[in-house]
N, CA, C and O of each residue as an XYZ file, in Angstrom:
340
protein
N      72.307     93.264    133.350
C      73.614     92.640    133.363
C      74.644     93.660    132.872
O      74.630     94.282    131.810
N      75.548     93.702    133.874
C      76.922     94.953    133.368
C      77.796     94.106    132.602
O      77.894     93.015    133.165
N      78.531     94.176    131.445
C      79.687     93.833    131.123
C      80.567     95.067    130.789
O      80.397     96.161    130.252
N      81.776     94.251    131.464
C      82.941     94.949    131.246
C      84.332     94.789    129.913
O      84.851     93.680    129.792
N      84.696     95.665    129.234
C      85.441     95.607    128.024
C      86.369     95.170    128.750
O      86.522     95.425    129.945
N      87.159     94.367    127.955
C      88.515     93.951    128.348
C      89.336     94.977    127.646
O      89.113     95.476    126.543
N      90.417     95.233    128.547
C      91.574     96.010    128.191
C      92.009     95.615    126.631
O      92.062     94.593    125.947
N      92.277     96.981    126.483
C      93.126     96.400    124.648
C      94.729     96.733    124.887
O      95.336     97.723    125.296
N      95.057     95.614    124.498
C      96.827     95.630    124.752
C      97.137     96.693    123.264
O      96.954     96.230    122.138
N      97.611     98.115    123.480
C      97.875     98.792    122.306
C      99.244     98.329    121.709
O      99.501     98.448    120.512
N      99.807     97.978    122.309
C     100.922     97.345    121.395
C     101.108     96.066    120.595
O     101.995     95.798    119.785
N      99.940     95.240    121.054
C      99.438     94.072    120.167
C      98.781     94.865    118.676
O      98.987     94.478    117.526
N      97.832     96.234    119.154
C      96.858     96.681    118.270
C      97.863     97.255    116.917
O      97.679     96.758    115.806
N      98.776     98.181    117.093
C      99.350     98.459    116.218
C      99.979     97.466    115.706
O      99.848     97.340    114.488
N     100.811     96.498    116.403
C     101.636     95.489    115.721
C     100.760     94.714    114.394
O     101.113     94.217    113.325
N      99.447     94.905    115.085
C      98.028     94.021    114.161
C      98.152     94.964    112.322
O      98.474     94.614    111.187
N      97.607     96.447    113.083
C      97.383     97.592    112.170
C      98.731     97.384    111.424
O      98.410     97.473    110.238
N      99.852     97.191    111.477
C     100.925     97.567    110.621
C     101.368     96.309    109.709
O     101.940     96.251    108.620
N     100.807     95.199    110.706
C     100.955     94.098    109.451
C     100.357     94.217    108.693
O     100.776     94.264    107.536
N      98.090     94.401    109.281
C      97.986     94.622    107.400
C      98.159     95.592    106.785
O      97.488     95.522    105.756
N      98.843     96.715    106.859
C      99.310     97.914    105.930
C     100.587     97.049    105.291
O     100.937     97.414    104.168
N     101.110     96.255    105.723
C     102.013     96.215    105.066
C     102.172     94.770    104.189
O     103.116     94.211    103.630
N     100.714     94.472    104.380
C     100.581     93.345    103.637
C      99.873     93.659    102.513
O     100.018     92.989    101.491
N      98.837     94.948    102.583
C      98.392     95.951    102.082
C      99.525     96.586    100.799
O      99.447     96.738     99.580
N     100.149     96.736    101.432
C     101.434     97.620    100.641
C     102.216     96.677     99.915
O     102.838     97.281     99.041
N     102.391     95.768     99.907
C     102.989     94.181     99.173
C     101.944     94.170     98.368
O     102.258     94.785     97.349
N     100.710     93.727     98.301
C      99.730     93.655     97.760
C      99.773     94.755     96.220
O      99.679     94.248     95.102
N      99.910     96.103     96.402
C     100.014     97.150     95.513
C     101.495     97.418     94.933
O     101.711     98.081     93.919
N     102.381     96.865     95.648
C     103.568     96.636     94.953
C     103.806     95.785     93.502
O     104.410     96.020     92.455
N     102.735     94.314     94.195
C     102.865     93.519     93.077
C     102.063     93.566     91.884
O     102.299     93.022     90.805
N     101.094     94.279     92.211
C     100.003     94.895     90.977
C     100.563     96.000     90.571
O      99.759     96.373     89.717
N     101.580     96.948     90.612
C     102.681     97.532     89.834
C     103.483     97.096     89.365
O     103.827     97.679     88.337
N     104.210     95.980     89.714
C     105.477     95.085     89.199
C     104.614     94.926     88.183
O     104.766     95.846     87.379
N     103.461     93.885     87.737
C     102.714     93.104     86.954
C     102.317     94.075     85.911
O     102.710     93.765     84.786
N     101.414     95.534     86.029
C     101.624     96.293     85.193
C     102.434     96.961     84.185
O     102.074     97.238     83.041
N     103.994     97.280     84.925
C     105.041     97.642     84.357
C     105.770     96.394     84.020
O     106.990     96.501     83.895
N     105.125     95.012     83.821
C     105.870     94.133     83.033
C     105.054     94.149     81.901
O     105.550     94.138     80.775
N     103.716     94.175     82.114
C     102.694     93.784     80.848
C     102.494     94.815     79.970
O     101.847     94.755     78.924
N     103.114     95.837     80.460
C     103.186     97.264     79.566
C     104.248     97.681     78.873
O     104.289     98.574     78.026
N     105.539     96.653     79.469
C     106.676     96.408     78.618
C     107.779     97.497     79.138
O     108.871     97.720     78.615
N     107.046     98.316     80.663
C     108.206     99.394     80.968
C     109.657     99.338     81.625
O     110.680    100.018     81.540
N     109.325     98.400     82.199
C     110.933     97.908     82.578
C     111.799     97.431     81.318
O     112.769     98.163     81.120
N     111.676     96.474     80.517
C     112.353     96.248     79.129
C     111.991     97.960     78.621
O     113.027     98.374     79.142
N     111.664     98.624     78.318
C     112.227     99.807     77.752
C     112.943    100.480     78.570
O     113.722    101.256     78.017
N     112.967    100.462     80.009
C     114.346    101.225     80.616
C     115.432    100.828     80.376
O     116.376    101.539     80.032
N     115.452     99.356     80.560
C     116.729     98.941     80.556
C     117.183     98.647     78.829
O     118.281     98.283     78.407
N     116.186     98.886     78.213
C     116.567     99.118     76.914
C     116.890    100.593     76.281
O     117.507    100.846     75.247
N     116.308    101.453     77.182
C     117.458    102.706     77.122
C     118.041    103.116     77.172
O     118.230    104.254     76.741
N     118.895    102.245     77.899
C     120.483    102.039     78.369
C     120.876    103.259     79.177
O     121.904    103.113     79.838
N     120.415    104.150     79.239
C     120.598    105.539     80.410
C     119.480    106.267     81.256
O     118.370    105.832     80.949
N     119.442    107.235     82.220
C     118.418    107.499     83.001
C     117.329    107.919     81.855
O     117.581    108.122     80.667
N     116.187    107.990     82.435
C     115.312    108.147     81.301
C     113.910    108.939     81.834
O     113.024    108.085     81.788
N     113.529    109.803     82.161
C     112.538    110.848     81.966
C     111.166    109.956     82.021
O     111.133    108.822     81.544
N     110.088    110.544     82.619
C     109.002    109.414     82.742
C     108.424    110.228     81.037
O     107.538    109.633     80.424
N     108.913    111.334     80.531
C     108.240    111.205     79.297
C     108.665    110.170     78.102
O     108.035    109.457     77.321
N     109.878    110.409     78.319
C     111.033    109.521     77.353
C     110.235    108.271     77.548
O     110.224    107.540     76.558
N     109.651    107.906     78.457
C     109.491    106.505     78.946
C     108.306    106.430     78.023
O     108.189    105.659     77.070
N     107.418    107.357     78.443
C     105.977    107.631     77.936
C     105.721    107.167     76.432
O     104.755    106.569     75.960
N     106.976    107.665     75.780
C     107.315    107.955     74.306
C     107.681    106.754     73.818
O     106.961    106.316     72.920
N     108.587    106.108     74.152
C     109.406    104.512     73.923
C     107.793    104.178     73.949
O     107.251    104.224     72.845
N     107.086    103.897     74.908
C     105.819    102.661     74.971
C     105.102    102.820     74.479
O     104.705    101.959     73.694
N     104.449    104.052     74.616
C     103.399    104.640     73.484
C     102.224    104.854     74.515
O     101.067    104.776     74.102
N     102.464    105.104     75.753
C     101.739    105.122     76.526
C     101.417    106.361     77.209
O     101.723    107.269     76.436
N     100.821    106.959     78.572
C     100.820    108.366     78.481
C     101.325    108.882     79.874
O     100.823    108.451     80.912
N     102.203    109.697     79.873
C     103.177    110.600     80.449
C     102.341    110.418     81.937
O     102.661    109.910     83.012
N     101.396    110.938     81.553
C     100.682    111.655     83.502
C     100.660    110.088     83.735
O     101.793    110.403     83.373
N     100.553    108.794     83.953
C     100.080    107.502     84.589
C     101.788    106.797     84.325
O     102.006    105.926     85.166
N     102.858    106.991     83.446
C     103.778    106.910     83.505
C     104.577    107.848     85.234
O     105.238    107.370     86.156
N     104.236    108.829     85.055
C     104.570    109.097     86.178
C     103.951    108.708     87.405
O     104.509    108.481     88.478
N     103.232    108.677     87.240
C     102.473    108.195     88.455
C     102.845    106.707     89.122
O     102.887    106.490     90.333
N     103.073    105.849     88.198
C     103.599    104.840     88.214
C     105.149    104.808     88.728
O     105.389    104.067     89.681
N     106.220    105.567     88.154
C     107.446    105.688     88.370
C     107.309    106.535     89.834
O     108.251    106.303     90.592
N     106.526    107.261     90.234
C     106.367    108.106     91.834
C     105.930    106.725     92.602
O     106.763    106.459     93.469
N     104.779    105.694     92.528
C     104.799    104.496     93.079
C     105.594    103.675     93.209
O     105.499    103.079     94.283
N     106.648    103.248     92.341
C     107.390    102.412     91.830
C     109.060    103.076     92.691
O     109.859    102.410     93.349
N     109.095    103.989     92.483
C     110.631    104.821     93.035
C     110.882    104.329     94.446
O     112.034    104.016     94.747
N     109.808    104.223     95.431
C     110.231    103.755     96.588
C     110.752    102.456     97.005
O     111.371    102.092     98.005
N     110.308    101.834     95.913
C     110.796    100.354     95.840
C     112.063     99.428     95.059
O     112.950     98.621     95.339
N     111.761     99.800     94.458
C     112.881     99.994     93.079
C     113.981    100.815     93.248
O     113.902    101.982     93.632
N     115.527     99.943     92.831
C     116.389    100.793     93.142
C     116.569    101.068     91.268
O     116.992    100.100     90.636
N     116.313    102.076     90.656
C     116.188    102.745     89.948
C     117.362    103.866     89.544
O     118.224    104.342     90.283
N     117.142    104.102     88.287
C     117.728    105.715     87.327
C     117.081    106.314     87.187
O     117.517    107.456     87.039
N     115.854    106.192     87.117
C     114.508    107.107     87.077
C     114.769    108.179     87.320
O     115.601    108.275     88.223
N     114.310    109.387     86.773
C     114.268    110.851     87.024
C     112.496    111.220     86.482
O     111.918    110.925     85.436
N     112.064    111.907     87.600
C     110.538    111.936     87.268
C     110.432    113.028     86.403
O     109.337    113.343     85.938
């Protein structure tokens, strides 16, 4: 018995692929929001009252510089921010 593949409509396929990246990407947005609330980093920016250095940041929380940044490099694309990395 031969079977034959049905055609793949590629513009259905990506439309597919990009929703879940970007449901994907919502997903890791909000497990950063939730971090940088429970870690108290947003109340120390805006309690710094000026742009603020991801060390400065580091320093206010008591937390550590390299995952501070890392966080503020995740966080920058989303966030309209003062941040300076």
């Amino acid at each position: 018995m031969i079977t034959t593949n049905p055609a793949i409509n590629e513009e259905k396929l990506y439309q597919f692929i990009w929703k879940v990246l970007s449901d994907f990407g919502g997903a890791a947005r909000a497990i950063l929001t939730y971090i940088g609330d429970k870690l108290g980093l947003y109340k120390a920016m805006y309690d710094f009252g000026k742009p603020i250095i991801s060390q400065e940041l580091a320093n206010v929380t008591g937390t550590s510089e390299r995952y501070i940044r890392e966080w503020l490099a995740n966080r920058l694309p989303v966030d309209i921010s003062y941040m300076i990395l």
